[in-house]
C-alpha positions in Angstrom: 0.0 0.0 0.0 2.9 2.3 0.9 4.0 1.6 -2.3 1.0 2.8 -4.4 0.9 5.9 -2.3 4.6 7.0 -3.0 4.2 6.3 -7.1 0.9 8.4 -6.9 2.9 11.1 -5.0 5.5 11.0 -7.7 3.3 11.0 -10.6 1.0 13.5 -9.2 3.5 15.9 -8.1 5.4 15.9 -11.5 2.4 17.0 -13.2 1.3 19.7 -10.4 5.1 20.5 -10.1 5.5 21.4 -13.4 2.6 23.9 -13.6 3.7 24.8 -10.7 6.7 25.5 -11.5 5.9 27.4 -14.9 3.1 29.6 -13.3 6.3 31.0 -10.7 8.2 31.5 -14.1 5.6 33.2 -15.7 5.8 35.4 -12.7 9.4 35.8 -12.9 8.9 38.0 -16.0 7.7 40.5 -13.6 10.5 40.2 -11.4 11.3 43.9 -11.4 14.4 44.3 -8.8 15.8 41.9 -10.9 16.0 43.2 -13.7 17.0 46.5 -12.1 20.4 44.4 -10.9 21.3 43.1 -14.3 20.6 46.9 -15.3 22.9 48.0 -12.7 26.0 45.1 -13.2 26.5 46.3 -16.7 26.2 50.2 -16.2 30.0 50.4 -16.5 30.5 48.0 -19.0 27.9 49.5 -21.8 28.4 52.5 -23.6 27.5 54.4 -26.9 25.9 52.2 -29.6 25.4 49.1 -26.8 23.3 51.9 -24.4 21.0 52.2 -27.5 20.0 48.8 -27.9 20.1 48.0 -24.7 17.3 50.6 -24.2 15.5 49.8 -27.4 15.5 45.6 -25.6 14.2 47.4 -22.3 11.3 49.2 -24.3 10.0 46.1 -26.1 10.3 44.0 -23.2 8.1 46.8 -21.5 5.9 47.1 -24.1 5.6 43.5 -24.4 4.7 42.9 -20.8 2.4 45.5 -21.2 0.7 44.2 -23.4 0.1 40.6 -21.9 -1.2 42.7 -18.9 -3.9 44.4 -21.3 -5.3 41.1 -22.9 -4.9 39.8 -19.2 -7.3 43.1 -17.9 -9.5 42.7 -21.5 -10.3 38.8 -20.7 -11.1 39.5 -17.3 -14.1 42.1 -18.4 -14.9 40.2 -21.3 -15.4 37.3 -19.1 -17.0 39.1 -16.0 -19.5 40.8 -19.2 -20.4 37.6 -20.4 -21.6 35.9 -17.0 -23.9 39.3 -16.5 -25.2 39.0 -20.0 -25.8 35.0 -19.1 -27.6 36.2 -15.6 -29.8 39.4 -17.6 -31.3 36.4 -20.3 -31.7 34.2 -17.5 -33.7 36.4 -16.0 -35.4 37.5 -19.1 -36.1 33.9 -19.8 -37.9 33.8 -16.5 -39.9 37.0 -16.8 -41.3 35.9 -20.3 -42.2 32.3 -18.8 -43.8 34.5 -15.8 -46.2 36.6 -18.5 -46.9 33.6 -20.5 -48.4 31.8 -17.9 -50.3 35.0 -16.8 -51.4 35.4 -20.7 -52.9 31.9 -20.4 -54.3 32.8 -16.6 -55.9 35.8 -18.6 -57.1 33.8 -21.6 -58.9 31.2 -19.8 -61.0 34.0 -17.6 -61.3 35.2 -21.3 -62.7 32.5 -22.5 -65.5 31.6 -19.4 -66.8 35.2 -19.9 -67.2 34.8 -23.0 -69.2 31.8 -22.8 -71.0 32.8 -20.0 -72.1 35.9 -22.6 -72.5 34.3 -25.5 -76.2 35.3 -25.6 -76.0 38.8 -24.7 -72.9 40.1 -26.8 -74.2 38.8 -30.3 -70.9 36.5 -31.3 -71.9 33.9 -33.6 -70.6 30.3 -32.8 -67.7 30.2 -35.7 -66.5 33.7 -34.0 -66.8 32.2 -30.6 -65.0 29.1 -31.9 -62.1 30.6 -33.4 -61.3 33.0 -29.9 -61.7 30.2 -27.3 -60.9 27.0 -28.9 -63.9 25.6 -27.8 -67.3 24.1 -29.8 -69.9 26.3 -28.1 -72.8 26.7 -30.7 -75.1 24.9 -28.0 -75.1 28.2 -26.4 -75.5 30.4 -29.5 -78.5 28.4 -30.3 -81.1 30.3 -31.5 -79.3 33.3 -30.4 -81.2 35.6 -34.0 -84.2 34.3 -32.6 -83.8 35.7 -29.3 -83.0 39.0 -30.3 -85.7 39.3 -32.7 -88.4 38.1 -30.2 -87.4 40.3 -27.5 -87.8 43.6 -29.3 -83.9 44.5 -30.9 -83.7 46.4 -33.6 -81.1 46.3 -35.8 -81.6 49.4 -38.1 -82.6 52.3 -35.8 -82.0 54.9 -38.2 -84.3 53.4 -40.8 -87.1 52.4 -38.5 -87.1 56.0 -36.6 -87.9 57.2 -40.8 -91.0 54.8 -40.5 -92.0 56.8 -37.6 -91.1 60.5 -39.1 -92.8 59.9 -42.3 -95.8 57.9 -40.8 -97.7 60.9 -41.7 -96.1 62.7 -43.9 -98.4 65.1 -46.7 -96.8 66.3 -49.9 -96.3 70.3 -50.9 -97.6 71.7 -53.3 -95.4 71.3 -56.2 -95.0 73.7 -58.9 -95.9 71.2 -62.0 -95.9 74.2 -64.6 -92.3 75.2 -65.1 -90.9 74.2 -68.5 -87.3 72.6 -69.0 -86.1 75.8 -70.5 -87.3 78.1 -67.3 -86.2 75.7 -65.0 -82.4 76.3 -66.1 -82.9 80.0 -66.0 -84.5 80.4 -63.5 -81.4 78.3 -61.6 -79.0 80.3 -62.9 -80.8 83.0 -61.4 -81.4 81.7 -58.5 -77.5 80.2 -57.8 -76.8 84.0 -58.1 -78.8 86.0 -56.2 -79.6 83.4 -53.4 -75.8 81.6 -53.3 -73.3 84.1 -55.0 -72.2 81.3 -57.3 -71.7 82.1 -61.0 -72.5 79.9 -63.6 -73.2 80.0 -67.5 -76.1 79.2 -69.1 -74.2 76.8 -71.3 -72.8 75.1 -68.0 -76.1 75.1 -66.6 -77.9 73.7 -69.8 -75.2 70.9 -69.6 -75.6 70.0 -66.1 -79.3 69.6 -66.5 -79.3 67.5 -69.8 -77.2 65.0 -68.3 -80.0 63.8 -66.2 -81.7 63.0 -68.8 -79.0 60.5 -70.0 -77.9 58.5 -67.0 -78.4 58.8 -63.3 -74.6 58.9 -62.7 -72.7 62.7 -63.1 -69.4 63.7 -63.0 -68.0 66.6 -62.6 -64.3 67.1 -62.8 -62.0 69.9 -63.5 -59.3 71.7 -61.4 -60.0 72.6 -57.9 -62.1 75.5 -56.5 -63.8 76.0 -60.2 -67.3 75.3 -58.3 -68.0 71.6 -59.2 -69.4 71.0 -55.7 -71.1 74.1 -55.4 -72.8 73.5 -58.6 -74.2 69.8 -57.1 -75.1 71.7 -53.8 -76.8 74.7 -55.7 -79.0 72.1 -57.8 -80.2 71.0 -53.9 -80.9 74.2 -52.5 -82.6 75.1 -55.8 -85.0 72.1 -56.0 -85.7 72.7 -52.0 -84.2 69.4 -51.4 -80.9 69.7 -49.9 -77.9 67.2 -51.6 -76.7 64.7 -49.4 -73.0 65.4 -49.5 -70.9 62.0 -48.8 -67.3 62.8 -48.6 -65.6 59.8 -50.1 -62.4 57.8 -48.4 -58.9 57.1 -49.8 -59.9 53.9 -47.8 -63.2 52.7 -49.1 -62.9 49.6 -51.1 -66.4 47.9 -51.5 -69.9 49.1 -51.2 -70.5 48.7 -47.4 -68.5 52.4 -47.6 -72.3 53.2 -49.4 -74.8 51.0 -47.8 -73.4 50.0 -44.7 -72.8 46.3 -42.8 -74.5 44.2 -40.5 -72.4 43.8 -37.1 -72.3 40.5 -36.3 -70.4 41.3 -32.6 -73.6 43.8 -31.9 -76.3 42.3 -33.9 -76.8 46.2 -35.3 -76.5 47.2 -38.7 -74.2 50.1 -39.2 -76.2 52.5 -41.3 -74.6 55.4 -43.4 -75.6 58.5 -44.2 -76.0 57.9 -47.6 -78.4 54.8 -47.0 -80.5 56.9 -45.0 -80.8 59.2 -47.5 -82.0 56.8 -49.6 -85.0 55.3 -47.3 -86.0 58.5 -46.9 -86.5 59.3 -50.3 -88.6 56.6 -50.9 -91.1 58.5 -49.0 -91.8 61.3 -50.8 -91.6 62.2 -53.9 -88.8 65.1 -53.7 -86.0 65.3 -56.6 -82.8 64.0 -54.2 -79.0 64.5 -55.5 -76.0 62.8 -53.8 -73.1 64.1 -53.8 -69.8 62.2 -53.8 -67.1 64.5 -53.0 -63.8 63.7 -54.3 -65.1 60.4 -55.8 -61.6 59.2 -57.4 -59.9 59.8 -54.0 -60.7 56.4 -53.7 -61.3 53.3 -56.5 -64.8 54.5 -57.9 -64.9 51.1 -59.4 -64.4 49.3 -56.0 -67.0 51.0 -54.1 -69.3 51.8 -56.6 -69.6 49.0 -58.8 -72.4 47.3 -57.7 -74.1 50.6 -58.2 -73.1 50.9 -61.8 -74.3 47.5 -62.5 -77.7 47.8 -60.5 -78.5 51.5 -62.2 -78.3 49.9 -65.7 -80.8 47.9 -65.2 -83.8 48.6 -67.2 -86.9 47.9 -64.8 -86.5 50.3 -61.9 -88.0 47.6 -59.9 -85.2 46.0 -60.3 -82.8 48.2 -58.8 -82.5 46.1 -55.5 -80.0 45.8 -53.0 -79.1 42.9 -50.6 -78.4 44.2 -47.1 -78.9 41.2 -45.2 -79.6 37.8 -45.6 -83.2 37.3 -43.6 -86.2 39.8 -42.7 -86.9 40.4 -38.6 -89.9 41.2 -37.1 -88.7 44.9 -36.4 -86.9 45.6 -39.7 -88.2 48.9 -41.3 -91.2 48.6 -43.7 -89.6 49.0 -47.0 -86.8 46.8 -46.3 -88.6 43.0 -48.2 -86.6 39.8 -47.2 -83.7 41.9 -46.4 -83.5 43.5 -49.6 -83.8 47.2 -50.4 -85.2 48.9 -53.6 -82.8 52.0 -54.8 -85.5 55.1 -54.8 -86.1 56.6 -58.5 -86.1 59.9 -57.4 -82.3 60.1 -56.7 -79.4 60.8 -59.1 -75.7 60.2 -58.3 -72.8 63.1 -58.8 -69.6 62.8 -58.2 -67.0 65.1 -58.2 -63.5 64.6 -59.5 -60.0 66.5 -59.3 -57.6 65.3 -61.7 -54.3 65.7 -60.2 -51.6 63.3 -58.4 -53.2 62.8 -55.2 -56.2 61.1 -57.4 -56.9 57.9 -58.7 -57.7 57.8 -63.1 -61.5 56.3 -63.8 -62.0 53.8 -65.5 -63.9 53.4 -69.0 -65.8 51.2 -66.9 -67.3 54.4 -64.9 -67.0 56.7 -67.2 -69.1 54.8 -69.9 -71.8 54.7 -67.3 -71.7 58.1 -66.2 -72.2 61.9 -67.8 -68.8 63.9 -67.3 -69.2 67.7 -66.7 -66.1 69.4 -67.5 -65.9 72.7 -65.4 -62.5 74.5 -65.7 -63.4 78.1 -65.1 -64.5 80.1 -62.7 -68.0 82.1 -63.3 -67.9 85.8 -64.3 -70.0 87.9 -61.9 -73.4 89.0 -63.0 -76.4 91.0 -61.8 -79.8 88.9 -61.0 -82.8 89.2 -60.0 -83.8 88.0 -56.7 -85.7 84.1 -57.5 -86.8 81.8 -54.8 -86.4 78.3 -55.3 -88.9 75.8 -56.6 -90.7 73.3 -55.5 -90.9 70.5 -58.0 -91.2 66.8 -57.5 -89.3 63.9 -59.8 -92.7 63.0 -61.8 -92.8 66.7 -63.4 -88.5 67.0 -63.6 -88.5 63.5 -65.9 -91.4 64.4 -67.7 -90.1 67.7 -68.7 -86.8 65.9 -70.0 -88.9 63.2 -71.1 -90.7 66.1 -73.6 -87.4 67.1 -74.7 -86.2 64.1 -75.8 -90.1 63.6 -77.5 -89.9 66.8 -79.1 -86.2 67.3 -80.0 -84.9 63.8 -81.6 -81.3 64.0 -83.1 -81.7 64.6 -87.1 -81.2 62.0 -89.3 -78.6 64.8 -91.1 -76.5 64.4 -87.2 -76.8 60.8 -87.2 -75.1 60.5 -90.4 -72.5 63.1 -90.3 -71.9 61.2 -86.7 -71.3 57.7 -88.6 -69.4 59.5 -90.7 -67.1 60.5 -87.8 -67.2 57.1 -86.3 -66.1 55.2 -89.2 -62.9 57.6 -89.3 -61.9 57.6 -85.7 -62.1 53.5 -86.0 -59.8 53.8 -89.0 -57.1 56.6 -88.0 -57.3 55.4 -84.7 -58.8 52.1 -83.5 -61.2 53.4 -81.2 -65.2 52.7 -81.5 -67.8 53.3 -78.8 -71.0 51.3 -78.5 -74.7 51.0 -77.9 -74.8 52.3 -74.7 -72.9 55.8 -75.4 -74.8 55.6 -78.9 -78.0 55.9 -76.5 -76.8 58.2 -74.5 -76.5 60.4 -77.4 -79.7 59.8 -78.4 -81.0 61.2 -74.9 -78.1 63.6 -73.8 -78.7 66.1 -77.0 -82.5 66.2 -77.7 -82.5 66.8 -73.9 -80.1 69.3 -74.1 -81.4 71.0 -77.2 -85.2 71.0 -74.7 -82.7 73.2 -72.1 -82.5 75.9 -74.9 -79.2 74.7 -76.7 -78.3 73.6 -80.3 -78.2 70.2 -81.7 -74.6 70.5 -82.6 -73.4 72.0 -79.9 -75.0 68.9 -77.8 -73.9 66.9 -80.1 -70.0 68.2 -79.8 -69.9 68.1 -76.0 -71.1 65.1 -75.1 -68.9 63.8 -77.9 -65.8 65.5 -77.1 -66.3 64.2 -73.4 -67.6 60.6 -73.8 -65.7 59.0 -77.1 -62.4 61.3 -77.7 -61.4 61.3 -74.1 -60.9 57.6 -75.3 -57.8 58.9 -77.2 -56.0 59.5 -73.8 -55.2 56.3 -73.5 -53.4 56.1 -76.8 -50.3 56.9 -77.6 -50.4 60.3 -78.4 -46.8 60.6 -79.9 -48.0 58.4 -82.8 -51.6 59.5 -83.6 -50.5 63.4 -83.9 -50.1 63.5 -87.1 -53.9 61.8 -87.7 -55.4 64.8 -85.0 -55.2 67.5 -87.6 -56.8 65.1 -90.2 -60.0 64.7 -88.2 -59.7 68.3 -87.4 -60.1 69.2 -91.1 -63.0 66.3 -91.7 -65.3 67.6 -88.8 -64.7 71.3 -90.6 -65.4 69.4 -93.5 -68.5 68.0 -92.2 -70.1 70.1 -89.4 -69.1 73.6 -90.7 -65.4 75.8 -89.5 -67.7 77.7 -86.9 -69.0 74.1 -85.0 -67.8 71.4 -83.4 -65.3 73.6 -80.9 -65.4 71.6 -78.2 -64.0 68.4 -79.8 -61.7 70.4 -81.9 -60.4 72.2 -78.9 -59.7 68.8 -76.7 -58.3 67.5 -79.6 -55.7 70.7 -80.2 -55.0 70.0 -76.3 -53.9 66.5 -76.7 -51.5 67.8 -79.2 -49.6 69.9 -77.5 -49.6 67.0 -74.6 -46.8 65.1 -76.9 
């Protein structure tokens, strides 16, 4: 045994002895008196060239120690910096496992309120579902039923017009005005009553187009009056326009109509859809006006709307708000579905500039555009009240102009004429539907106390040139002064200046 004890005393202290042994070297480096003796023995045996690199040896050795010193001093932070960093995300580590468990704490109260309240809040059981985890349609059993049997109401705007117009009696509406004193007599009116300034002409224009289609657009530069015009045509009618500024965010057509809430079993009514029960009550000429329409996608929001208003039968202007009829819906609202009023027509206004989105051929097809680009020139008028005239007598007025005032066989021509070259200089056609606007844009304008041509040139100019926009200009210059020359040729020097002067401004565009 003694034996094994003095070889493991041997072996061991070899190993021990030698680091040992090397750590009291190590330390010898820093043996300072030392080296101050060996300085001191050669002092008088060194001189000149000897001293210098002597002292140059003495500097790197110093420089040299100093250096071990500093990775020595950086290794001790860096190691002392990497346990706190260790103990910091330990403790982070902990905290997050702390607020995770409180989450879950937090979810599962969450999720026995909302069960408990299943019947009172309104969630439906996929909604309920999807939040807690948990298959709880049992308790959102015949939750619609509930509500409905127990007196909720889900459209309180629209049921408080049931109550308003219960008893509602009808003015006295002036039925005798003809369409050519109506426009006068709004010019008038716009001036003495509003300070606003229009022409004839633009008021002629304005006027015709809703004879053509129940969609207007007016667009132009800013401040030139385009919603002061739609306003005016309110005031003047003595039916207010509903004014609905539009959204850069509206996307579909609840932005128009609203949305059932499925959380509060309410449907969010807009302004605009009250506007529209409301009119079914009465008889009133009603103008909407969507400000800054192309601040948003018109044919995102509005598209259902296009397609609905091109329908023939008016009875057949319906829209779906919700799928199922309650007990306490309002009284025009059938199976959920609404029918759009015929008294109402649809403007919107447009600014074309870079904050702006471009419309579509899709809209603009569909709709009348109104160009205003100046302001109106101050004039004198005669103080003239506004009338009182309900939609029966405003369409049958236009109705008479477009009876009375058919576009001449002569136009129709000369207007294939100009088709047939615009599709062979430069591939562009129009079709039946702007063809029939035509036919009830210009007799109706020519009933406001306008010319034929001069109807025939705006709503031209507006509805199938603008198509050349979307050409390459650059190539079809050359083929604008051609059709120039052939509507001179055709319509006379002295006509046609509002196609001729659109087409001169695309020129100078290249």
């Amino acid at each position: 045994m003694d034996n094994v004890f003095q070889f493991l005393f041997q072996f061991l202290g070899q190993f021990f002895g030698s680091i040992w042994n090397g750590f009291v070297t190590m330390l010898g480096a820093f043996n300072i008196p030392e080296y101050i003796s060996i300085i001191t023995r050669y002092t008088t045996t060194l001189g000149g060239v000897a001293w210098v690199i002597a002292i140059i040896a003495i500097v790197l050795l110093v420089a040299v120690l100093g250096f071990i010193v500093f990775l020595i001093v950086v290794s001790l932070k860096k190691s002392i910096r990497n346990r706190r960093a260790r103990k910091d995300a330990g403790s982070l580590v902990k905290e997050v496992q702390a607020l995770n468990r409180e989450v879950m704490r937090l979810n599962l109260e969450k999720d026995k309120i909302l069960s408990m309240k299943v019947s009172q809040i309104g969630l439906n059981p996929n909604e309920i579902s999807e939040l807690t985890g948990e298959e709880i349609e049992a308790l959102n059993k015949g939750q619609g039923e509930e509500d409905e049997d127990t007196g909720g109401i889900r459209f309180l705007k629209l049921t408080k017009l049931d109550e308003i117009w219960a008893d509602y009696q009808p003015p006295v509406y002036d039925n005798e005005i003809t369409l050519p004193e109506f426009c006068d007599r709004f010019r008038l009116f716009a001036c003495s009553r509003l300070g606003l300034f229009y022409d004839i002409t633009m008021i002629r224009r304005f006027v015709a187009a809703f004879a053509s289609t129940r969609l207007i657009v007016l667009q132009g530069i800013s401040g030139t009056g385009k919603t002061s015009l739609a306003y005016a045509f309110g005031k003047y009618v003595s039916n207010p326009s509903v004014i609905t500024p539009v959204q850069p965010s509206w996307r579909d057509r609840s932005e128009l109509f609203g949305y059932f809430n499925e959380f509060t079993k309410k449907y969010n009514e807009t302004e605009l859809l009250r506007a529209m029960y409301e009119a079914r009550f009465n008889e009133n000429v009603y103008l909407v006006i969507l400000d800054e329409m192309n601040i948003a996608r018109v044919e995102y929001y509005f598209a259902e709307m296009l397609s609905i208003l091109e329908m023939p039968r008016r009875d057949e202007w319906i829209v779906d708000l919700v799928p199922s009829q309650w007990k306490n819906d309002p009284k025009l609202l059938q199976n959920g579905k609404f029918t759009l009023p015929p008294n109402m027509w649809y403007c919107g206004t447009i600014n074309n500039d870079d904050s702006t989105f471009a419309v579509t051929d899709k809209v603009y097809d569909r709709a009348m555009p109104i160009n205003i680009d100046n302001k109106g020139v101050a004039f004198e008028a005669p103080d003239t009240p506004p009338v009182v005239i309900n939609y029966h007598h405003f369409e049958a007025i236009l109705n008479k102009a477009k009876a009375e005032n058919p576009v001449s066989q002569d136009v129709l021509n000369k207007l294939a004429l100009v088709d047939d070259y615009i599709i062979a200089h430069f591939r562009v056609a129009f079709g039946n539907r702007i063809m029939k606007q035509i036919k009830d844009y210009v007799p109706a304008y020519v009933g406001t106390g306008g010319t034929e041509v001069d109807g025939l040139d705006y709503i031209l100019a507006r509805k199938v040139l603008r198509k050349f926009e979307a050409l390459n200009l650059s190539y079809i210059r050359d083929e604008i002064d051609g059709l120039i020359a052939y509507m001179d040729e055709l319509f006379g020097e002295e006509n046609m200046n509002e196609c001729k002067d659109y087409l001169r401004m695309l020129k100078k565009l290249v």
